[in-house]
N, C-alpha and C positions, 0 to 999 in steps of 0.2 A: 608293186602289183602282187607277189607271192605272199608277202606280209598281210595283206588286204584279204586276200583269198583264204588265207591262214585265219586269219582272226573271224573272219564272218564263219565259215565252218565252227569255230568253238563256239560263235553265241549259238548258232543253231543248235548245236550237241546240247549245248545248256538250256536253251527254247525246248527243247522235245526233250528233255528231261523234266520239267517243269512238268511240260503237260501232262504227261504220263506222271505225274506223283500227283498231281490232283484228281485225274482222275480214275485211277484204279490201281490195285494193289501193283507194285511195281520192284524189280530189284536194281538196285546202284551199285558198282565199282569200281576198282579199280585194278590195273592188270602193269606189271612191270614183266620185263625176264631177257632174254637172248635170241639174236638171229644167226644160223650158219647161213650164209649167202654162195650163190652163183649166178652166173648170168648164161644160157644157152645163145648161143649166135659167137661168143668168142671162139678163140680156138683154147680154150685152157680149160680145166675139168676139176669138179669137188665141191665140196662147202669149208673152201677152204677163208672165207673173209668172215669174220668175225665179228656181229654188232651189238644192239640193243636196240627193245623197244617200249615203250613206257606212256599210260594214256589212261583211258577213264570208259564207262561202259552203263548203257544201260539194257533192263533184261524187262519183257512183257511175256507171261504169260497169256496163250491166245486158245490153246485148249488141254486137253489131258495130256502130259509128257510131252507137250510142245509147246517151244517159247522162241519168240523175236525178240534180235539181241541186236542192239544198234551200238558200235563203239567209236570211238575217236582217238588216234594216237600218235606218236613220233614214232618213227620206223627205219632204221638203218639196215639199207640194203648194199648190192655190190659185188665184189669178183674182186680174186686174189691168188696171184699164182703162187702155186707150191713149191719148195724149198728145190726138188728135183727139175720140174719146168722151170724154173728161173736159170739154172744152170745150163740149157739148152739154148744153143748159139741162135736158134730160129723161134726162139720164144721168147726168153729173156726175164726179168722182172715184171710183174704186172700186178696194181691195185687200182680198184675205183671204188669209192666212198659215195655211196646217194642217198642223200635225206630226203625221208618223203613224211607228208601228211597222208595218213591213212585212216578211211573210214570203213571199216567192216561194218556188211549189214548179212546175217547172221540166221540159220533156223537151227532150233537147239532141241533136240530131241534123247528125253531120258530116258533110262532103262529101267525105271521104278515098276515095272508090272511085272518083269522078268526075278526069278529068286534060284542061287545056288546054294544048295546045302539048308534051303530054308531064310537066307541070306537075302535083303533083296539090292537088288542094283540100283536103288538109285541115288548115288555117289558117281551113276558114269554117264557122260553123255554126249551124246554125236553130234557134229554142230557140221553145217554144208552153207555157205555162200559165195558173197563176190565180195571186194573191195573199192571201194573209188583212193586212185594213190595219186598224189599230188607231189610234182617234186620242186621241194625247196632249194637245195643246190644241190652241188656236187666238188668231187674232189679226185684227179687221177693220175695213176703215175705209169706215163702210157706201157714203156720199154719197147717192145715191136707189135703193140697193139694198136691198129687205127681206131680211132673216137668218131663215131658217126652224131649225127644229130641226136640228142636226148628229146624227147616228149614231157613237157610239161605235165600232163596228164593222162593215165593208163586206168585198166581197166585188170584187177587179180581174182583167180578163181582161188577158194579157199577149204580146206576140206580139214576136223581134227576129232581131237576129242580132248574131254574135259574132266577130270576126279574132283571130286570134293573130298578134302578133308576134315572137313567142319561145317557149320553153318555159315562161316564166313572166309575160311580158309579152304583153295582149290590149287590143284596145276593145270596148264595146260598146253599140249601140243597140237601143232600147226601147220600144214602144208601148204604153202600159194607158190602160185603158178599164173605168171602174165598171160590175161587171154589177149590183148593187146601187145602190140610194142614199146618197150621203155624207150627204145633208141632204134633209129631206121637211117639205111643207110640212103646217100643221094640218089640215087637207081634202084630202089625195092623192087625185088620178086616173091612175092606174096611168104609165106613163112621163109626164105630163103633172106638172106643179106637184113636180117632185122635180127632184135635182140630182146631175151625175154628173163624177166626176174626168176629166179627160182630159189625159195627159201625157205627154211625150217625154223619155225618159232618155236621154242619152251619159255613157257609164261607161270608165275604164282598169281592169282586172281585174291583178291579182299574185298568179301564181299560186304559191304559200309551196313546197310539197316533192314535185310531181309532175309530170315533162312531158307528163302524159296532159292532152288537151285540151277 
């Protein structure tokens, strides 16, 4: 079923990519880099789990200094207790590993109108949406953590920005935040007894056959 869900998502990525290079000028990439991970709802604290994430991306220009960015990608998220909380008799060791399909959809707003020193900005740019995240497994090692039900599918708010260091070379960082639950517990009280992704991406973007930014 997740393999199914998985594969039809990329043809789509790749159907609306299509479309969009027929019919209007359009940017492609590709984006790899790092997740520091936490989960809010445990009792453990940090970004302390450690991932990657790695996928493909397309950019439309829709007006001046604004662009919709649709991307598709693998996403390791998770929670991981820290070297001092593991040592703690009422906490213990604690990891969890979550692979998800992630699709960011994206508004991308440059700074190219704004200039310091004569200088203008646009190499920087603000980018705000949501995520649709799909999870493909998981992986945990409880210690005195209880595992409630995982969600299949959630829903992340995303907020960053973005440098360009060339026409085809960029970084970028990342903030998401589950507006959804990844994992709910048997008896839910509305943000209470649920559990929510929080994570920090730093990405290199390449950008394949357009200097638009």
């Amino acid at each position: 079923m997740k393999k199914t869900v998985f594969s039809f998502l990329f043809f789509f990525m790749l159907l609306s990519g299509a479309k969009i290079a027929v019919a209007q000028s359009f940017n492609g990439g590709l984006i790899a880099g790092a997740t520091f991970c936490q989960v809010d709802g445990d009792k453990y604290f940090g970004y302390n789990k450690l991932g990657f994430t790695a996928g493909g991306y397309v950019n439309l220009p829709i007006a001046n200094h604004f662009a919709l960015q649709m991307e598709l990608k693998y996403t390791q998220m998770g929670a991981k207790s820290s070297i001092k909380e593991a040592e703690l008799p009422t906490y213990g060791q604690y990891k969890l590993v979550l692979h998800y399909a992630e699709i960011p959809l994206m508004l991308r707003y440059d700074f190219g109108h704004f200039t310091v020193y004569g200088k203008s900005l646009d190499f920087l740019s603000l980018e705000a949406g949501f995520s649709l995240d799909f999870l493909l497994k998981y992986y945990g090692e409880m210690g005195s953590q209880q595992f409630w039900k995982f969600n299949f599918f959630s829903v992340s708010g995303n907020f960053g920005l973005h440098f360009a260091l060339s026409d085809h070379w960029g970084l970028g960082a990342r903030m998401m935040y589950s507006i959804t639950p990844m994992q709910t517990n048997p008896t839910p009280q509305w943000f209470f007894n649920h559990a929510y992704n929080k994570v920090i991406q730093a990405t290199v973007t390449y950008n394949i056959n357009s200097p638009v930014r």
